[in-house]
VOGU-3710 file (C-alpha; in Angstrom, 3 decimals, decimal comma):
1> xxxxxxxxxx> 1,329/-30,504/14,221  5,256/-29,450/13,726  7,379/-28,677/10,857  10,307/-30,312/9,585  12,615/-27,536/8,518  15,000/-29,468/6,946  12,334/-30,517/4,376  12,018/-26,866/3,833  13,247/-24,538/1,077  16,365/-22,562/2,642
11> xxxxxxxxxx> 17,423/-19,458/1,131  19,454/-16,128/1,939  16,790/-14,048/1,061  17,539/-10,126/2,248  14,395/-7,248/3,073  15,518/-4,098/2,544  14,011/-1,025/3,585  14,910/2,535/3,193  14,565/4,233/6,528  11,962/6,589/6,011
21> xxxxxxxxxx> 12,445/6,538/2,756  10,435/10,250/1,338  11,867/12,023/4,437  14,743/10,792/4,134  15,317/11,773/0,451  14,224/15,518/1,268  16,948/15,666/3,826  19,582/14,912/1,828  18,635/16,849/-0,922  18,733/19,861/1,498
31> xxxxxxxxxx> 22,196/19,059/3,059  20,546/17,549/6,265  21,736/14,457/8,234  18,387/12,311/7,432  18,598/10,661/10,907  19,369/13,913/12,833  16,957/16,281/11,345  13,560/16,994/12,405  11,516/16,883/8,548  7,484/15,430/7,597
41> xxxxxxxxxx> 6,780/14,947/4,118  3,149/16,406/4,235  0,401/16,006/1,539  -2,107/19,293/1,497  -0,353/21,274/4,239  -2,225/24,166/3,429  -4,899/22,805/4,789  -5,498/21,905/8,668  -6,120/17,847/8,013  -2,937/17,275/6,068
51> xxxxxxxxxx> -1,658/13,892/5,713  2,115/12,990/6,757  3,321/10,518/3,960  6,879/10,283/5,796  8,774/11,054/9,076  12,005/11,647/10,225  13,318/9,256/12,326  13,946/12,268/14,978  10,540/14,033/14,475  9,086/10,751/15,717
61> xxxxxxxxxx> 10,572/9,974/18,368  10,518/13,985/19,077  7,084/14,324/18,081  5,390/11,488/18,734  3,943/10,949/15,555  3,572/8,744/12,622  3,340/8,686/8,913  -0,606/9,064/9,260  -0,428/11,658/11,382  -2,322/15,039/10,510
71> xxxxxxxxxx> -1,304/17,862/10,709  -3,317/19,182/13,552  -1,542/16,457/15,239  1,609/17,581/15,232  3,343/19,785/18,408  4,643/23,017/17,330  8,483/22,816/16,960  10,760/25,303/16,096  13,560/23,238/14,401  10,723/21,190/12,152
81> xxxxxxxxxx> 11,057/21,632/8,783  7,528/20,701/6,789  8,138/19,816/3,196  5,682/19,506/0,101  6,002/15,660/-1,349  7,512/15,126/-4,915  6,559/11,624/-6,042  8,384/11,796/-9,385  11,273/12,367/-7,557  10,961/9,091/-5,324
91> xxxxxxxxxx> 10,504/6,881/-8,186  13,418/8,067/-9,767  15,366/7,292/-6,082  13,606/4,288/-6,146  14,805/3,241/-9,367  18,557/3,874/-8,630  18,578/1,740/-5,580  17,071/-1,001/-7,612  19,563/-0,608/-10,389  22,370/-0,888/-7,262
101> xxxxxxxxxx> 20,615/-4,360/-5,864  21,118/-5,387/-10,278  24,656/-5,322/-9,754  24,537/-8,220/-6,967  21,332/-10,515/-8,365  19,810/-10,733/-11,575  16,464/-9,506/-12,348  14,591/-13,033/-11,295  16,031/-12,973/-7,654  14,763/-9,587/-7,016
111> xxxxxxxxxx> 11,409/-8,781/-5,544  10,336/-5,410/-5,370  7,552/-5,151/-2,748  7,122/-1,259/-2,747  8,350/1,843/-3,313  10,758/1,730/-0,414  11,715/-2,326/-0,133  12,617/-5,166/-1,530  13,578/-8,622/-1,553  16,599/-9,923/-2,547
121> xxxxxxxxxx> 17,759/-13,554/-3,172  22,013/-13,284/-2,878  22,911/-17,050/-2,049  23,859/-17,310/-5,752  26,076/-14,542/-5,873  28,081/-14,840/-2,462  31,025/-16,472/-4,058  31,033/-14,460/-7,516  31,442/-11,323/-4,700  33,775/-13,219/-2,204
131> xxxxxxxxxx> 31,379/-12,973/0,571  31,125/-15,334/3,328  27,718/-15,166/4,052  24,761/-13,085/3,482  25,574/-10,962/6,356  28,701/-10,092/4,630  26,707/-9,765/1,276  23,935/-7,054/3,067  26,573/-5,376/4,810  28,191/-4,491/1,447
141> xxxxxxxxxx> 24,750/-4,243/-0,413  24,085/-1,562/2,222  27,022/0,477/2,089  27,018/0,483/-1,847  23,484/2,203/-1,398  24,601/4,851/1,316  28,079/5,829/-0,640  25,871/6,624/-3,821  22,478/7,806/-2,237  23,055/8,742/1,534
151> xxxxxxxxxx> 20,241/6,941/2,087  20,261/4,691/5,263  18,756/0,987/4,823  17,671/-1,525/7,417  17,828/-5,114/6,440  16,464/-8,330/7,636  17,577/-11,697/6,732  15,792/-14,838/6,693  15,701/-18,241/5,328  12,294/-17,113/3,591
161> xxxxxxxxxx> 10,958/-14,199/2,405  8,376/-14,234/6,010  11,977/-14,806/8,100  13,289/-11,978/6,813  10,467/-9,596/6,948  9,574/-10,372/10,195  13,293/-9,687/11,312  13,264/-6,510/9,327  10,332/-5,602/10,790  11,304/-6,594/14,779
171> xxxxxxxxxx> 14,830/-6,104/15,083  16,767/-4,519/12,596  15,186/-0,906/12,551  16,411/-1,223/16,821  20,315/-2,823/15,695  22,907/-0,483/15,776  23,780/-2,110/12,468  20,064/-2,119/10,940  20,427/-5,844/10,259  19,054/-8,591/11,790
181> xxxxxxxxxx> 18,737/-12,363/10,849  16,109/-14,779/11,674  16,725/-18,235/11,012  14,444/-21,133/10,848  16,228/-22,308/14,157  15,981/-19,581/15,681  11,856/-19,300/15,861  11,481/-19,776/18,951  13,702/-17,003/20,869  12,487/-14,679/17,833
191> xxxxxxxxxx> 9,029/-15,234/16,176  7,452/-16,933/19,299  8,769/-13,838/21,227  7,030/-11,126/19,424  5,234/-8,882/21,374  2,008/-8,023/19,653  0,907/-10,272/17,080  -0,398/-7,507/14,969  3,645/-7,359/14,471  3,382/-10,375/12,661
201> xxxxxxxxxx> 3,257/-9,957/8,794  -0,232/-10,685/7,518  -2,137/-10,168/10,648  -4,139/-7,050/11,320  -6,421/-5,844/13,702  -9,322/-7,507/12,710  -7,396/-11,080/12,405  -5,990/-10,445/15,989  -9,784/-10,156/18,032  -10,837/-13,062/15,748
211> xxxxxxxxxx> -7,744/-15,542/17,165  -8,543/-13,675/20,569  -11,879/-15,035/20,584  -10,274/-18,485/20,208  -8,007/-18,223/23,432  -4,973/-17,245/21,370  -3,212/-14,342/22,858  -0,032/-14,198/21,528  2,182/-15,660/18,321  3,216/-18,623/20,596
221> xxxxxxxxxx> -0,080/-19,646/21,479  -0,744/-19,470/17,857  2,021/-21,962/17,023  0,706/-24,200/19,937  -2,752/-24,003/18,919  -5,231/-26,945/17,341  -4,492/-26,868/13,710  -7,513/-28,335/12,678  -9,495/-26,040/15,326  -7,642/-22,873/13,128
231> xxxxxxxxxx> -8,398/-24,257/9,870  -12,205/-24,906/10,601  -12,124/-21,229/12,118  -10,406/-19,324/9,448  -10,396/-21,914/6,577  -7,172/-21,671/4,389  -5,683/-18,510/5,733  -6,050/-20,444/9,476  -3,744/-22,530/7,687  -1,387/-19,692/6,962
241> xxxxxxxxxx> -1,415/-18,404/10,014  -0,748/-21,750/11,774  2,897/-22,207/9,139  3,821/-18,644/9,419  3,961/-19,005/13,842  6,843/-21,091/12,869  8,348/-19,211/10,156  7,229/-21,142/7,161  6,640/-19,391/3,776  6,598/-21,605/0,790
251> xxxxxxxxxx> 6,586/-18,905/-1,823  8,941/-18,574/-4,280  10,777/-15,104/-5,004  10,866/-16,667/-8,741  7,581/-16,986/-9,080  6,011/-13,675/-8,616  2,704/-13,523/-6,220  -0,278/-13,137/-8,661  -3,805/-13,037/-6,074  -6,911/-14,783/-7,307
261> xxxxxxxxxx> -9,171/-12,059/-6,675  -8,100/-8,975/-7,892  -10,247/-5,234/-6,982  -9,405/-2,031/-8,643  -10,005/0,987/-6,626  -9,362/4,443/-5,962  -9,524/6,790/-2,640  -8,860/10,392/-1,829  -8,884/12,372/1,367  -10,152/15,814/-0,015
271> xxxxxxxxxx> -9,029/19,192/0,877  -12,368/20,116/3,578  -15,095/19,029/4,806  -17,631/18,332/2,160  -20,813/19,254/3,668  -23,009/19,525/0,428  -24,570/16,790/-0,895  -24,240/17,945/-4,441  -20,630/18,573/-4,093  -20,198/15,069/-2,841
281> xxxxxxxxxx> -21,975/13,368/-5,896  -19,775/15,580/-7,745  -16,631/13,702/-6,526  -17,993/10,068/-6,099  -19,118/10,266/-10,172  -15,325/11,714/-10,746  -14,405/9,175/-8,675  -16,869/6,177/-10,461  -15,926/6,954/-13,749  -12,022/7,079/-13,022
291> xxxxxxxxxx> -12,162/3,442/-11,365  -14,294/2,112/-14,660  -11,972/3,423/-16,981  -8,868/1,435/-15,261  -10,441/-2,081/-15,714  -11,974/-1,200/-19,145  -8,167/-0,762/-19,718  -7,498/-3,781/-18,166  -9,723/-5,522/-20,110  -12,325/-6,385/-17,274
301> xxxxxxxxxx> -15,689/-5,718/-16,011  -17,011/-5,676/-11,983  -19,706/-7,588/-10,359  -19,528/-5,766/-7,412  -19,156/-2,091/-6,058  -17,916/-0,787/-2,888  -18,599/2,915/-1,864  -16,572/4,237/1,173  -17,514/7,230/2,898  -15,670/8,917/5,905
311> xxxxxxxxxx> -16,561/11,555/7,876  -15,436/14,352/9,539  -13,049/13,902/13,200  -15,794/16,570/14,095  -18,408/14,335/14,121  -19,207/11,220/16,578  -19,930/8,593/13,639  -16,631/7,362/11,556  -18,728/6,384/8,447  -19,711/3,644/6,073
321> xxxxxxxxxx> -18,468/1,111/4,056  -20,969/-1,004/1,544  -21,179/-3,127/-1,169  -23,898/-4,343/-4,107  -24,073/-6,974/-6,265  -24,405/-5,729/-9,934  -25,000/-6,999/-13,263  -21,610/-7,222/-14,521  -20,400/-3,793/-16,152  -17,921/-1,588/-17,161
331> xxxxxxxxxx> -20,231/1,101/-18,418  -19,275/4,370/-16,899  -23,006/5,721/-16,272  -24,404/2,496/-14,622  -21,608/2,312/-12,253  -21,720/5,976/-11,518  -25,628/5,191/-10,787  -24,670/2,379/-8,255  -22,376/4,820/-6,289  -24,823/7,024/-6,039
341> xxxxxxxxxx> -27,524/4,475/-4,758  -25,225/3,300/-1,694  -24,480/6,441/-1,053  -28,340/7,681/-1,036  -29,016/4,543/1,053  -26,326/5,368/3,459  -25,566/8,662/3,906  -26,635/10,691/6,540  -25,825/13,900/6,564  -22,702/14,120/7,996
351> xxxxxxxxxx> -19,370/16,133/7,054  -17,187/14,027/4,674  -13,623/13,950/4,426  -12,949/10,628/2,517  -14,316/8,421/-0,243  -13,497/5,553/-1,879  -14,678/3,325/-4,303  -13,656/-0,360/-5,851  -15,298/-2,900/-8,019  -14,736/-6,234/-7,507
361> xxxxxxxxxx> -15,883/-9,784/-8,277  -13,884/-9,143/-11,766  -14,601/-10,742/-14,900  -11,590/-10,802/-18,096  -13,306/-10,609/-21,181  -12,911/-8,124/-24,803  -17,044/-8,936/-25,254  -19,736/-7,082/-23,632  -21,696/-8,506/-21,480  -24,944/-7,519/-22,202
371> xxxxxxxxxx> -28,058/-6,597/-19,650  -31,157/-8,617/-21,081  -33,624/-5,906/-20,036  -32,049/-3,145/-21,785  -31,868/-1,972/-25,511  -28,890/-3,858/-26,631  -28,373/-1,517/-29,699  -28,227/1,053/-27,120  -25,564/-0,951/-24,883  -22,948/-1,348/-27,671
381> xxxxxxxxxx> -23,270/2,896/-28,378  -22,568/3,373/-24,260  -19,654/0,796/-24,590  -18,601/2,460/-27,839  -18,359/6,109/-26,354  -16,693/4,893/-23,277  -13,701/3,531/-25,136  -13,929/6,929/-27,148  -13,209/8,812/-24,306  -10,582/6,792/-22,862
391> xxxxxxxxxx> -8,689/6,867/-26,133  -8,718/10,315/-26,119  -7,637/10,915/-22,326  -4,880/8,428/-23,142  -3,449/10,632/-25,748  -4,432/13,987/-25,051  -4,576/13,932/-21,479  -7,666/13,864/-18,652  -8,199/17,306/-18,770  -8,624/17,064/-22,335
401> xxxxxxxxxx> -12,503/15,584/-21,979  -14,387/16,177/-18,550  -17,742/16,503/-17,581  -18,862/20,058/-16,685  -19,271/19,181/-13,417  -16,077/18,835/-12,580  -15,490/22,631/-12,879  -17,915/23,092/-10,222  -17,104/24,377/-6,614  -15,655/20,906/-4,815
411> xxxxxxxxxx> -14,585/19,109/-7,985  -11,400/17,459/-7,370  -10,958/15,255/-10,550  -9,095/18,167/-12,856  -6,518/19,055/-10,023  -5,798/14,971/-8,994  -5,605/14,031/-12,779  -1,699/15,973/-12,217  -0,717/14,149/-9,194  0,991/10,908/-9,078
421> xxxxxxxxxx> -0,572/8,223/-6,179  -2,405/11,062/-4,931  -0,096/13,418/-4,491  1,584/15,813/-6,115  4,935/14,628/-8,592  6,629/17,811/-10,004  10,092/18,796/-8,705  8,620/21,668/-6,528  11,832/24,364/-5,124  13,649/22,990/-2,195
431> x> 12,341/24,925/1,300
//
């Protein structure tokens, strides 16, 4: 099976990434070059298993490390400077490079994919800007956002939003430019020459030994590969798979992405081992009750739970992940019980340094769903004085209403309810 690319949807459609986007923002607020300066971003760094959030381009190729580096990783290194992060701070960054790309496209042909890239549609405005083409137009979008930021971007182009990820991704971080365009004619010497196909967007580690197993060992022999084999192997993302090993992506920057299964969730990597079982229970309730509060607000209840636990790098065993089917909920206490079954199922003793938790298997309703073997006068109160609570959280603040236990030793709930996607958003002083 082959493609017909001139039955396709052609586009310019530009990815833009800010090169390491929260190191590169601490640089420049300090007076540094943000390509020549040795700087992590690093969550906890009072602590010996602090997370990197964000490199330097120099301290990684200097250092040899990565934005999930810890700190016990890192060399010693006498011109490294180690910064606290200051989320606020990158949103408001954030938000003035998107307000740059609004002066090129209007709001429907921008995509923003994350806090540090985009995607932007500028075939419509090449002539209203006198550009040529959209190598012209991402040339000029990315000077616009160095003169007023001093932030460096890399951009791929692409007739799809797939083309030019995957040529952000491959080429344009190693072009002296930091562009690079991948056309739909030009799959072969590009796409079908990646080197790893964990490069390629949408296919991780796990995906990878699965099309190993089938005899596929690279991105061309996935684009040479049975169809129908792929499909009956991997059902519709097979499918996927099989159309993006020759560039094609259907999707619409229009017509925003909205999943068909949606999770909520929540994870933390806490400050020390956790060695107490106690203290443990403390966090996975915080944790529980913070997760069932987000889809009461989103007007949903779960069907499933999933408690992650991770232990210590001192130990031999990485952890556990599992799941349970539940009566569909969004009562605080009964989820908090479920947590605390997998984890007295599963747990065995070991030093933790990470939990999560998500619910799943959602369900949209305003009604409560209630259990038929409980006191249904009694399920309206619980569901009553969970919606209390979140009320007054919403307007007074987390700390405002929390459970004793959470000003126990290894509480974390009180000092995360502050911090802004985990980590910490004031405007802390410049080092």
């Amino acid at each position: 099976m082959v493609f017909d690319y001139s039955r396709e949807l052609s586009q310019d459609i530009l990815c833009v990434d800010v090169k390491s986007f929260y190191a590169s923002v601490e640089c420049i607020e300090r007076g540094l070059h943000p390509l020549k300066t040795m700087l992590v971003v690093m969550s906890n760094a009072e602590n010996s298993g602090g997370l990197i959030l964000a490199a330097s381009p120099r301290a990684k190729k200097g250092l040899g490390i990565s934005n999930v580096s810890r700190k016990w990783e890192i060399p010693p290194h006498p011109d490294l400077l180690i910064v606290p992060p200051r989320m606020n701070f990158y949103i408001e960054k954030n938000t003035e490079i998107n307000d740059i790309f609004r002066k090129y496209v209007s709001d429907e042909d921008l995509h923003i994919y994350s806090i540090d890239e985009s995607f932007v549609s500028v075939r419509s405005s090449l002539k209203l800007f006198k550009r040529k083409n959209a190598y012209d137009m991402a040339r000029m979008i990315q000077y616009h956002i160095y003169k007023k930021t001093g932030l460096y971007v890399t951009i791929g182009i692409g007739d799809n939003m797939l083309l030019a990820k995957l040529a952000l991704d491959n080429e344009a971080k190693y072009n002296a430019d930091f562009i690079a365009e991948w056309r739909y004619k030009d799959v072969p010497k590009t796409i079908w020459k990646i080197k790893n196909m964990t490069d390629m967007w949408g296919i991780g580690e796990r995906t990878e030994k699965r099309l190993k197993h089938l005899g596929i060992k690279s991105v061309y022999d996935l684009a040479h590969s049975n169809f129908y084999h792929l499909r009956e192997s991997f059902g519709l993302i097979g499918e996927q798979l099989y159309a993006s090993s020759w560039g094609i992506d259907r999707s619409n920057i229009r017509e925003p992405y909205r999943p068909l299964e949606k999770s909520y969730g929540n994870s933390q990597i806490l400050t020390k081992d956790y060695v107490n079982r106690q203290e443990i229970k403390i966090v996975i309730r915080e944790m529980a009750e913070q997760v069932a509060t987000r889809i009461r607000k989103h007007h949903c209840q779960t069907g499933c739970v999933t408690l992650s636990v991770g232990y210590s790098r001192n130990t031999e065993e990485r952890g556990f992940s599992r799941q349970m089917k539940v009566p569909v909920t969004s009562n605080s206490k009964k989820l908090v019980q479920y947590c605390f079954e997998l984890f007295t199922k599963y747990y065995d003793g070991q030093a933790v340094r990470n939990i999560g938790i998500t619910y799943s298997n959602l369900t949209y309703t305003s009604h409560i769903q209630l259990d038929l073997f409980e006191d249904p006068s009694q399920q309206i109160a619980n569901e009553k004085l969970d919606l209390l609570v979140d009320r007054i959280r919403d307007k007074y603040g987390f700390q405002s209403l929390v459970h004793a236990s959470s000003l126990l030793e290894g509480a974390t709930a009180i000092n995360r309810s502050s911090l802004i996607g985990g980590h910490a958003g004031g405007m802390e002083g410049i080092q």
